[in-house]
N, CA, C, O and CB atoms as a CASP TS submission, in Angstrom:
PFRMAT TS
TARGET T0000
AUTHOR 0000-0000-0000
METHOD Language model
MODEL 1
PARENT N/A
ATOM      1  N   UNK     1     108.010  51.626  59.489  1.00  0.00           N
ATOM      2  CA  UNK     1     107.985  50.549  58.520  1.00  0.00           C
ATOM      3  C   UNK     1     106.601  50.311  57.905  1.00  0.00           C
ATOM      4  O   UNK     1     106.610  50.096  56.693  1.00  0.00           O
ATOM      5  CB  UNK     1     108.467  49.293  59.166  1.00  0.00           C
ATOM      6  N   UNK     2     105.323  50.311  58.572  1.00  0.00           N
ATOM      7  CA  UNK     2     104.149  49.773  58.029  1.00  0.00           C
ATOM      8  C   UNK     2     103.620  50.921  56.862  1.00  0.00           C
ATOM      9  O   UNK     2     102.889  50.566  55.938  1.00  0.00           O
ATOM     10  CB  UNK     2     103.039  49.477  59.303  1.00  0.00           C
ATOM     11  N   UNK     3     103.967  51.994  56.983  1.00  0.00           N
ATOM     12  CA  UNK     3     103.708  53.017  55.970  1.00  0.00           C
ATOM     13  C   UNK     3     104.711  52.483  54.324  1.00  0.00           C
ATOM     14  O   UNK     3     104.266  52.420  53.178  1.00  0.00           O
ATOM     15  CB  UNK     3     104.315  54.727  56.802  1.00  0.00           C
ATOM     16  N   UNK     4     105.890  52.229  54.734  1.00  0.00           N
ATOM     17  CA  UNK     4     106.350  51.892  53.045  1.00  0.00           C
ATOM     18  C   UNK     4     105.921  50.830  53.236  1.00  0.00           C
ATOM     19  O   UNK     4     106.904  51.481  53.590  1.00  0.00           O
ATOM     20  CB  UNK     4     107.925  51.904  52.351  1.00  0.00           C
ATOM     21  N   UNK     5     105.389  49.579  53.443  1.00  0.00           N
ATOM     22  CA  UNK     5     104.680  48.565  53.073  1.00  0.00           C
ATOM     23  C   UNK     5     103.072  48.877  52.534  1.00  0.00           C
ATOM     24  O   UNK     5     102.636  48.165  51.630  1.00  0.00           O
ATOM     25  CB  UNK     5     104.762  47.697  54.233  1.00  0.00           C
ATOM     26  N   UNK     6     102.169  50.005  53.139  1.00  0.00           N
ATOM     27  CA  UNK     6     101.137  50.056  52.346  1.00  0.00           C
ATOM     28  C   UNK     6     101.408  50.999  51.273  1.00  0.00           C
ATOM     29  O   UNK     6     100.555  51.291  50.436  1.00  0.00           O
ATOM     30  CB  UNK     6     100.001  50.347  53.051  1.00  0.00           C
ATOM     31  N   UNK     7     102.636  51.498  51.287  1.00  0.00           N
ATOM     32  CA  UNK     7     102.935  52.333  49.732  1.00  0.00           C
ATOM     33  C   UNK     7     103.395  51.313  48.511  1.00  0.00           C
ATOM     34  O   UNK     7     102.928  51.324  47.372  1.00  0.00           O
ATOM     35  CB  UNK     7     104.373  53.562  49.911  1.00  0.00           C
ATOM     36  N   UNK     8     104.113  50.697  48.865  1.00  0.00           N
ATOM     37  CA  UNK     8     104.023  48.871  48.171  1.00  0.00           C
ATOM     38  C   UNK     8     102.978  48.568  48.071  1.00  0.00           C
ATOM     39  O   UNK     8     102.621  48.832  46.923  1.00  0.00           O
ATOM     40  CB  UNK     8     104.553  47.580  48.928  1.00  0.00           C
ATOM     41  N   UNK     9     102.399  48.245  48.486  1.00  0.00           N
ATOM     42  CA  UNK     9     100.879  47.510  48.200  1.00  0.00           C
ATOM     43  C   UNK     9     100.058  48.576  47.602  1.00  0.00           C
ATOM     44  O   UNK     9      99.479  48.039  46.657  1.00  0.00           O
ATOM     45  CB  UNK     9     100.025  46.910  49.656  1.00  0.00           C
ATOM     46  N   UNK    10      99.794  49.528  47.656  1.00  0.00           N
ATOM     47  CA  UNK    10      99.433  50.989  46.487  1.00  0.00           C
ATOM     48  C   UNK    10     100.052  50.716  45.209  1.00  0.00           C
ATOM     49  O   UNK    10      99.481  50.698  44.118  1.00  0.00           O
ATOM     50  CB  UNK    10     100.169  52.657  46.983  1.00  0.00           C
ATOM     51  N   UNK    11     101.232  50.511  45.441  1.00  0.00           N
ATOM     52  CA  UNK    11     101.975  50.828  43.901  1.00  0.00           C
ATOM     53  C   UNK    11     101.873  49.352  43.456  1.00  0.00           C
ATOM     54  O   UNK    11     101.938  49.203  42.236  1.00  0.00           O
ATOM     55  CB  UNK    11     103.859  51.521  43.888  1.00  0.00           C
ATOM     56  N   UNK    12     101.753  48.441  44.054  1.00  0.00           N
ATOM     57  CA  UNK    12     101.144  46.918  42.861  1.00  0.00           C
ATOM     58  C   UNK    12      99.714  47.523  42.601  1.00  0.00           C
ATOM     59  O   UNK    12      99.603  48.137  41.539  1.00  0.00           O
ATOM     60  CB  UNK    12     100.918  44.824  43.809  1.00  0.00           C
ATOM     61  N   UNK    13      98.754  47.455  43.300  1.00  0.00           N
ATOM     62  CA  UNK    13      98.043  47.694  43.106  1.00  0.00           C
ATOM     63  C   UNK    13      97.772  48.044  42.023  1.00  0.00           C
ATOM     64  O   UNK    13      97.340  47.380  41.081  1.00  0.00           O
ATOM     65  CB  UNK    13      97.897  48.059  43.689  1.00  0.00           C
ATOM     66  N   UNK    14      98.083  49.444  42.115  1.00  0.00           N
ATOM     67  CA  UNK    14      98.310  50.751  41.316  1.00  0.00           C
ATOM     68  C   UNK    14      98.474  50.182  39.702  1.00  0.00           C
ATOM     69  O   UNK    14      97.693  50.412  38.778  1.00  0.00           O
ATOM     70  CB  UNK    14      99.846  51.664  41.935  1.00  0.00           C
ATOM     71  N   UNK    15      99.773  49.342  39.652  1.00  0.00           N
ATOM     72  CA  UNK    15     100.174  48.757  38.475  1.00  0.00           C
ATOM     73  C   UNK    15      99.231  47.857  38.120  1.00  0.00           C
ATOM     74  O   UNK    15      98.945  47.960  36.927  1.00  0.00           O
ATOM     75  CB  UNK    15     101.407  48.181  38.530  1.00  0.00           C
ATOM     76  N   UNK    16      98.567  46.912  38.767  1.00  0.00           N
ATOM     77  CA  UNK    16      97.769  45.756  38.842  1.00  0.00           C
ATOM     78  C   UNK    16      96.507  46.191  37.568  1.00  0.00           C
ATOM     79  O   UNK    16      96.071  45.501  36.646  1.00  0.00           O
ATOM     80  CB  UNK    16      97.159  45.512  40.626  1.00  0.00           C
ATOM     81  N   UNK    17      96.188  47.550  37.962  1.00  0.00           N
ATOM     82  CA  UNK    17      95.057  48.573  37.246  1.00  0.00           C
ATOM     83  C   UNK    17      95.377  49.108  36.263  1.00  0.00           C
ATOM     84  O   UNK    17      94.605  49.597  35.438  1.00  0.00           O
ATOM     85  CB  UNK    17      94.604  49.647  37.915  1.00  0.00           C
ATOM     86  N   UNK    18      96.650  49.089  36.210  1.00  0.00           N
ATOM     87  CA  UNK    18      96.985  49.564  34.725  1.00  0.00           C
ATOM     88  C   UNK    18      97.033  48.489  33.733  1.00  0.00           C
ATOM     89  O   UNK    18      96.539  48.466  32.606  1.00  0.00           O
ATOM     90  CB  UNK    18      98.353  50.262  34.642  1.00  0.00           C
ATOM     91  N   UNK    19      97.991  47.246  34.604  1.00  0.00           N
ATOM     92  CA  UNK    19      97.723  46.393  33.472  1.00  0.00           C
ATOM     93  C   UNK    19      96.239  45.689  32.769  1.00  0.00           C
ATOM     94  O   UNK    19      96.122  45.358  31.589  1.00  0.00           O
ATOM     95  CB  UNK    19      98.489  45.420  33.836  1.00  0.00           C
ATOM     96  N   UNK    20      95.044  45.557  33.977  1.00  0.00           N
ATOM     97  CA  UNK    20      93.899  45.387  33.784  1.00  0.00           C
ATOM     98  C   UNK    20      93.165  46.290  32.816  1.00  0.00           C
ATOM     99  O   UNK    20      92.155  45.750  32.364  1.00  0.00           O
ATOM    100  CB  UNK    20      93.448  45.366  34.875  1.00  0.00           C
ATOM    101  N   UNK    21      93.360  47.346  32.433  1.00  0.00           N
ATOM    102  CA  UNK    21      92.658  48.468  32.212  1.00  0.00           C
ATOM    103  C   UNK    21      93.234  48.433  30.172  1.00  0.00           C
ATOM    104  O   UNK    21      92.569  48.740  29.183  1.00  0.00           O
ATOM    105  CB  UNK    21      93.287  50.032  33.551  1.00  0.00           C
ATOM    106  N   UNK    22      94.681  47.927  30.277  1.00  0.00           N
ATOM    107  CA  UNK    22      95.076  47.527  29.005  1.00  0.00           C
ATOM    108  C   UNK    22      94.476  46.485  28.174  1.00  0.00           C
ATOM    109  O   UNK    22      93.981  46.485  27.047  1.00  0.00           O
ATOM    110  CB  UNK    22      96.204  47.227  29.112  1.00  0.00           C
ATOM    111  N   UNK    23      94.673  45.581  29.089  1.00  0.00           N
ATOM    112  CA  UNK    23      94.203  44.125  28.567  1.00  0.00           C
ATOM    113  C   UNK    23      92.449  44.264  28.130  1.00  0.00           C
ATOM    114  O   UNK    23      91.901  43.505  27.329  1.00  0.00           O
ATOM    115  CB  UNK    23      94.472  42.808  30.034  1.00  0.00           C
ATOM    116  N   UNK    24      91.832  45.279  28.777  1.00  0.00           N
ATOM    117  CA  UNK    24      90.420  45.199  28.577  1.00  0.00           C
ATOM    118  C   UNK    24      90.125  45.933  27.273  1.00  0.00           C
ATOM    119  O   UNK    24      89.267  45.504  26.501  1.00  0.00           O
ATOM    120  CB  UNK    24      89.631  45.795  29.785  1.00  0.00           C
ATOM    121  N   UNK    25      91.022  47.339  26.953  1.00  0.00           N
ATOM    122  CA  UNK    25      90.995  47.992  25.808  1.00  0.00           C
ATOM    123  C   UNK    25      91.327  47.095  24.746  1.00  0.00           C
ATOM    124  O   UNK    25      90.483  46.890  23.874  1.00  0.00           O
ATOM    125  CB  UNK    25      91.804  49.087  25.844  1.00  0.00           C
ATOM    126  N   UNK    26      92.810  46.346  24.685  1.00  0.00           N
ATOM    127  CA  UNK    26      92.758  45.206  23.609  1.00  0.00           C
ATOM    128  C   UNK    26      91.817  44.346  23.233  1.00  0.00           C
ATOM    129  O   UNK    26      91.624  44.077  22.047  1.00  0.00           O
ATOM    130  CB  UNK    26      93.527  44.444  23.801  1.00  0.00           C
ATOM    131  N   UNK    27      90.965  43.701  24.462  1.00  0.00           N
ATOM    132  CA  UNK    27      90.003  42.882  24.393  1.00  0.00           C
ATOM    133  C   UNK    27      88.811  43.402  23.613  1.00  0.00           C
ATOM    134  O   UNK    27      88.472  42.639  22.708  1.00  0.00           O
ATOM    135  CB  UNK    27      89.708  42.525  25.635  1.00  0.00           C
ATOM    136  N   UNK    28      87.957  44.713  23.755  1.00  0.00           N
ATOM    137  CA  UNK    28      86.990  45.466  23.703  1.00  0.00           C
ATOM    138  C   UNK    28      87.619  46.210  22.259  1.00  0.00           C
ATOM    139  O   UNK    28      87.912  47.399  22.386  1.00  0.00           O
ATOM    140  CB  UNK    28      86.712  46.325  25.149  1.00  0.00           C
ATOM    141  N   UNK    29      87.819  45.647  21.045  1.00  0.00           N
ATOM    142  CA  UNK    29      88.026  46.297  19.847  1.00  0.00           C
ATOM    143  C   UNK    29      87.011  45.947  19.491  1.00  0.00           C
ATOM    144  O   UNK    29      86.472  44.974  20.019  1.00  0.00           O
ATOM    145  CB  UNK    29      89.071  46.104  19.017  1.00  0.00           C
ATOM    146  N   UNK    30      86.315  46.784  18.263  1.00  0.00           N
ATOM    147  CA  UNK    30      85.375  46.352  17.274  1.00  0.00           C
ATOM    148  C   UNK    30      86.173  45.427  16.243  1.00  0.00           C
ATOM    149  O   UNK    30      87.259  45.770  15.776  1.00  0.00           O
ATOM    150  CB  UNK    30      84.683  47.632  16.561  1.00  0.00           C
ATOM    151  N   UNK    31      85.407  43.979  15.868  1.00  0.00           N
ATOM    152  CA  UNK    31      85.666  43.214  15.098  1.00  0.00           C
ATOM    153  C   UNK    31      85.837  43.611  13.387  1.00  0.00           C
ATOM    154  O   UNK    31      86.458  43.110  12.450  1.00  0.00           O
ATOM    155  CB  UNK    31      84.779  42.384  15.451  1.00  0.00           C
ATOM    156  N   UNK    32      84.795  44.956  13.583  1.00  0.00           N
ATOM    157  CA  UNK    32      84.470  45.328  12.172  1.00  0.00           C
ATOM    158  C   UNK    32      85.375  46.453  11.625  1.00  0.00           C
ATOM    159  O   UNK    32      85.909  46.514  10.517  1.00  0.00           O
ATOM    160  CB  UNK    32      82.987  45.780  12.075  1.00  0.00           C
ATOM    161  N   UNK    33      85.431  47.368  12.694  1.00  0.00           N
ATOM    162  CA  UNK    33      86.377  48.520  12.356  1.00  0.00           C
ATOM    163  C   UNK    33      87.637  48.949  13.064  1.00  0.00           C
ATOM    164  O   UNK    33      88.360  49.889  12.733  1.00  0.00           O
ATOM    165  CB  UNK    33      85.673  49.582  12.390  1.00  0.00           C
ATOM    166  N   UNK    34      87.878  47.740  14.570  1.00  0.00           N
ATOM    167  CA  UNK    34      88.488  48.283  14.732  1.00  0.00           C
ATOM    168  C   UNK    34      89.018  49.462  15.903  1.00  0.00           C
ATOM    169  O   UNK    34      90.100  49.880  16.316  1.00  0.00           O
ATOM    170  CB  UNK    34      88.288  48.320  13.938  1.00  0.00           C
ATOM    171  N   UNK    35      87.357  49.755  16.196  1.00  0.00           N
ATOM    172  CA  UNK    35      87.644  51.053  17.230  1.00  0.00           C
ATOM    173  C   UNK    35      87.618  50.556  18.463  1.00  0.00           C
ATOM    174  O   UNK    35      87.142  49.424  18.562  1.00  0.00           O
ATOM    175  CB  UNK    35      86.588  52.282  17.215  1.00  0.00           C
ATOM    176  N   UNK    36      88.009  51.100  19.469  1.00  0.00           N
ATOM    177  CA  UNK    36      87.834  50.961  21.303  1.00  0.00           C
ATOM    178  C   UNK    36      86.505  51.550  21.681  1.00  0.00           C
ATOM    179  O   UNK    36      86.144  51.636  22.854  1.00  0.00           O
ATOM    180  CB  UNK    36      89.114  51.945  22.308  1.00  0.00           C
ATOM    181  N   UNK    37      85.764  51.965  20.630  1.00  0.00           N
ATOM    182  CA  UNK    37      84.696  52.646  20.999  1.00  0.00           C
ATOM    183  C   UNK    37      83.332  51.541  21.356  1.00  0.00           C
ATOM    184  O   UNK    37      82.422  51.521  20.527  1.00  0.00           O
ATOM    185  CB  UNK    37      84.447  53.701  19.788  1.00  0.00           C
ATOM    186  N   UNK    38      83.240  50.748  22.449  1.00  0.00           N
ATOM    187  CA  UNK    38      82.676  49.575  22.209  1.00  0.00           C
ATOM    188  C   UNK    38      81.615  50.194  23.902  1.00  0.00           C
ATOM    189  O   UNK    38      81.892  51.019  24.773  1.00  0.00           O
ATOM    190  CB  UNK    38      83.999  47.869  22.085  1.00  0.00           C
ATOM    191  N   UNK    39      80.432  49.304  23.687  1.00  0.00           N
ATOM    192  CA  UNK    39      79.360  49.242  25.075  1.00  0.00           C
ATOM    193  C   UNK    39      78.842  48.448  25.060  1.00  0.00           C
ATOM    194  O   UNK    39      78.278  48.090  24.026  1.00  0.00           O
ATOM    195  CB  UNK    39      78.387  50.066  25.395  1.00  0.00           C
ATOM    196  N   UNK    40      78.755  47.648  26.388  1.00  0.00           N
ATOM    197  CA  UNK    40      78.633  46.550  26.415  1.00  0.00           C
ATOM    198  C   UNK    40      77.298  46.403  27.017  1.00  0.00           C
ATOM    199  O   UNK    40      77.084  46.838  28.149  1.00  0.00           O
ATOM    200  CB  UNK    40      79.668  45.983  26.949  1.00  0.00           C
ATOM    201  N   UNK    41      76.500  45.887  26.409  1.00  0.00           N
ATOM    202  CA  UNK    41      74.823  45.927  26.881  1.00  0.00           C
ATOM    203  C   UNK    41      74.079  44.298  26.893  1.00  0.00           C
ATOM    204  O   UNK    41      74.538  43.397  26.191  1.00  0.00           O
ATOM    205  CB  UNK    41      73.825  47.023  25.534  1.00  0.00           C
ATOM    206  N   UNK    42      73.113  44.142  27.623  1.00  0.00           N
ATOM    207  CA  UNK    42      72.651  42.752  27.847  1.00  0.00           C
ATOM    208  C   UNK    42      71.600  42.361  26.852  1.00  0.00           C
ATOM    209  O   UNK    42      70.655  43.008  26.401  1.00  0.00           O
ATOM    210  CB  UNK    42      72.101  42.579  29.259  1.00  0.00           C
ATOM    211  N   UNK    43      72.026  41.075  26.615  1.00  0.00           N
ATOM    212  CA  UNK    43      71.007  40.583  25.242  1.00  0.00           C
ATOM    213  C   UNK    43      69.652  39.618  26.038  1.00  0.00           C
ATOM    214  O   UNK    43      69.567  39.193  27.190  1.00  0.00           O
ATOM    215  CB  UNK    43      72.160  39.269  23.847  1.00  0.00           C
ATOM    216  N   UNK    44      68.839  39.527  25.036  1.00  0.00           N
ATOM    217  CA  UNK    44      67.680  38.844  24.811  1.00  0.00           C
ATOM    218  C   UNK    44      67.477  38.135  26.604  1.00  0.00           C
ATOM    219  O   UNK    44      66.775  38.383  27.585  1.00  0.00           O
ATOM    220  CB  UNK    44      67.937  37.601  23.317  1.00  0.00           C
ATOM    221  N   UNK    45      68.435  37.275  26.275  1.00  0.00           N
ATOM    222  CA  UNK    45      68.068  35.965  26.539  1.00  0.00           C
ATOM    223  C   UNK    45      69.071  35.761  28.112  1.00  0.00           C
ATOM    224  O   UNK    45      69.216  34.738  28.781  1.00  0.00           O
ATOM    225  CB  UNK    45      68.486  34.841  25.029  1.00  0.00           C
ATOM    226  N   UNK    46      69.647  37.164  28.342  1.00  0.00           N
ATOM    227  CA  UNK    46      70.166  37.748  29.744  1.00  0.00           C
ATOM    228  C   UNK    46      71.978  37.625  29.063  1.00  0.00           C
ATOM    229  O   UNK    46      72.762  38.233  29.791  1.00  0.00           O
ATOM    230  CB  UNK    46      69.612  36.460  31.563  1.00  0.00           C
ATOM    231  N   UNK    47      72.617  36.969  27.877  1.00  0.00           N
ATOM    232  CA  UNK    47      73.743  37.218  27.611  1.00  0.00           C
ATOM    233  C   UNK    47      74.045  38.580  27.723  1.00  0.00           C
ATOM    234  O   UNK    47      73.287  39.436  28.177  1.00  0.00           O
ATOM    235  CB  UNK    47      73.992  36.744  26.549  1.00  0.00           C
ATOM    236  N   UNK    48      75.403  38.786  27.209  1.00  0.00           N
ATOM    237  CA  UNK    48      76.063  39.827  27.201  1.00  0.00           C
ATOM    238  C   UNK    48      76.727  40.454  25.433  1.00  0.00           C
ATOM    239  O   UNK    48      77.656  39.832  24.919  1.00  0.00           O
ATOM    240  CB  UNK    48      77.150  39.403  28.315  1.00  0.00           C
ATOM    241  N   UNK    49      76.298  41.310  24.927  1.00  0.00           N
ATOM    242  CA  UNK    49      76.714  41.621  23.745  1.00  0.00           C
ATOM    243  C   UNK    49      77.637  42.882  23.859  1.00  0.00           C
ATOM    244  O   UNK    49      78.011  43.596  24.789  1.00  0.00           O
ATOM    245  CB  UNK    49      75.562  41.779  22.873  1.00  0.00           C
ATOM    246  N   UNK    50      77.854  42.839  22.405  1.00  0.00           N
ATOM    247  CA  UNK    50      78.966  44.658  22.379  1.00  0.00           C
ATOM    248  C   UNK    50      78.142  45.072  21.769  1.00  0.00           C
ATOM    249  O   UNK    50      77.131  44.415  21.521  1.00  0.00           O
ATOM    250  CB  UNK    50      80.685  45.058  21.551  1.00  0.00           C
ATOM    251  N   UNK    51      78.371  46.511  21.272  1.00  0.00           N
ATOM    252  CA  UNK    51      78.111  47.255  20.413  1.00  0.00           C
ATOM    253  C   UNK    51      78.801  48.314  19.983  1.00  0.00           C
ATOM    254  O   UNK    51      79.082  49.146  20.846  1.00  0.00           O
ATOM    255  CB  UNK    51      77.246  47.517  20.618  1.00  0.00           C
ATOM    256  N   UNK    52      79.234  48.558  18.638  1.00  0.00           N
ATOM    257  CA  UNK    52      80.499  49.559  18.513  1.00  0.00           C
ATOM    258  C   UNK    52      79.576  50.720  18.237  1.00  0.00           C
ATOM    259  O   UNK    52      78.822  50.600  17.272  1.00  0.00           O
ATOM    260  CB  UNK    52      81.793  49.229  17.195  1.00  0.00           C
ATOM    261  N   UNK    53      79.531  51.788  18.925  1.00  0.00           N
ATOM    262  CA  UNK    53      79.217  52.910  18.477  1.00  0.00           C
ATOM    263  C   UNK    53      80.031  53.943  17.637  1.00  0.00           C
ATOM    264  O   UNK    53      79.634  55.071  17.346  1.00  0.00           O
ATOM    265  CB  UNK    53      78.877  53.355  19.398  1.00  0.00           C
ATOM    266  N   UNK    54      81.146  53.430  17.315  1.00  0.00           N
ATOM    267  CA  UNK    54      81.690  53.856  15.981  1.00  0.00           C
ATOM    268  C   UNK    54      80.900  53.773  14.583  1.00  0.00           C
ATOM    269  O   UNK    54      80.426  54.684  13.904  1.00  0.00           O
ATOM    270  CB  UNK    54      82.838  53.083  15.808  1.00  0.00           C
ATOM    271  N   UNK    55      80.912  52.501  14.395  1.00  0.00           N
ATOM    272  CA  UNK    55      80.051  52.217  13.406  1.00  0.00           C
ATOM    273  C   UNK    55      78.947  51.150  13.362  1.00  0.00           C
ATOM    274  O   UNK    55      78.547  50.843  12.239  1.00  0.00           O
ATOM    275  CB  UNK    55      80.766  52.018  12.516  1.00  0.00           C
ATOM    276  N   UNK    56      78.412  50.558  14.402  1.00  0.00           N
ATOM    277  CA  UNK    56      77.278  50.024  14.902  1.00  0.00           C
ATOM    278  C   UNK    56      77.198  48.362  14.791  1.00  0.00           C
ATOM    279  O   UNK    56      76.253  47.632  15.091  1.00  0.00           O
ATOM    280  CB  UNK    56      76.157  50.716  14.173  1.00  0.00           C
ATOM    281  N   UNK    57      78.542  48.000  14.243  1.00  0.00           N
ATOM    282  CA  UNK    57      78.419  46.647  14.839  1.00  0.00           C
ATOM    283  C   UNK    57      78.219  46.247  15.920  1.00  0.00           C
ATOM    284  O   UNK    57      78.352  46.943  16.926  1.00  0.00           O
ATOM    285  CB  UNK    57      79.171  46.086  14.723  1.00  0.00           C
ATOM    286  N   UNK    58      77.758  44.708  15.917  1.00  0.00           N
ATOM    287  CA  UNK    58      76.892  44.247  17.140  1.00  0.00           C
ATOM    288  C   UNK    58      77.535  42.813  17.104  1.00  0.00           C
ATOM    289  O   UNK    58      77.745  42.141  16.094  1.00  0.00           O
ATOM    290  CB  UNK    58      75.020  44.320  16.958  1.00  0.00           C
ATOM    291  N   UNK    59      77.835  42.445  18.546  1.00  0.00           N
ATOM    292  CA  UNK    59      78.240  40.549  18.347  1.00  0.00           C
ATOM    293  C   UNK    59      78.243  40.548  19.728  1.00  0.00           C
ATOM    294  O   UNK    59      78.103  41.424  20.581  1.00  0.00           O
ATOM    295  CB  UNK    59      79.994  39.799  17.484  1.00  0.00           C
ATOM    296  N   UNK    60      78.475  39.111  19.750  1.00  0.00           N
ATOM    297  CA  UNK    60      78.149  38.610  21.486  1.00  0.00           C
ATOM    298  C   UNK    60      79.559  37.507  21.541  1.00  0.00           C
ATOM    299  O   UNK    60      79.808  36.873  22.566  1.00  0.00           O
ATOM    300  CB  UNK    60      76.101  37.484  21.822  1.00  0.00           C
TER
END
């Protein structure tokens, strides 16, 4: 029994990461163009900004 219970708990898991991994690509679009092509680097003042290396928009 304790083996298909940690194969359950793998496979939420498992799913848990997929859905996380979606929600972050939707989140992480460029405002300007659009792309998923986004990096996320630390500003000035210790915030957190993007930057699309698609086409080089920048926002926080």
């Amino acid at each position: 029994m304790p083996a298909s219970i940690l194969e359950e708990v793998d496979r939420l898991f498992g799913e848990a990461a997929v859905r996380e991994r979606a929600a972050l690509r939707t989140l992480l679009n460029c405002p300007s163009c659009g792309s998923s092509h986004v990096a996320q680097v630390l500003g000035d003042n210790g915030g957190v900004s993007y930057v699309c290396t698609a086409c080089g928009h920048s926002w926080s």
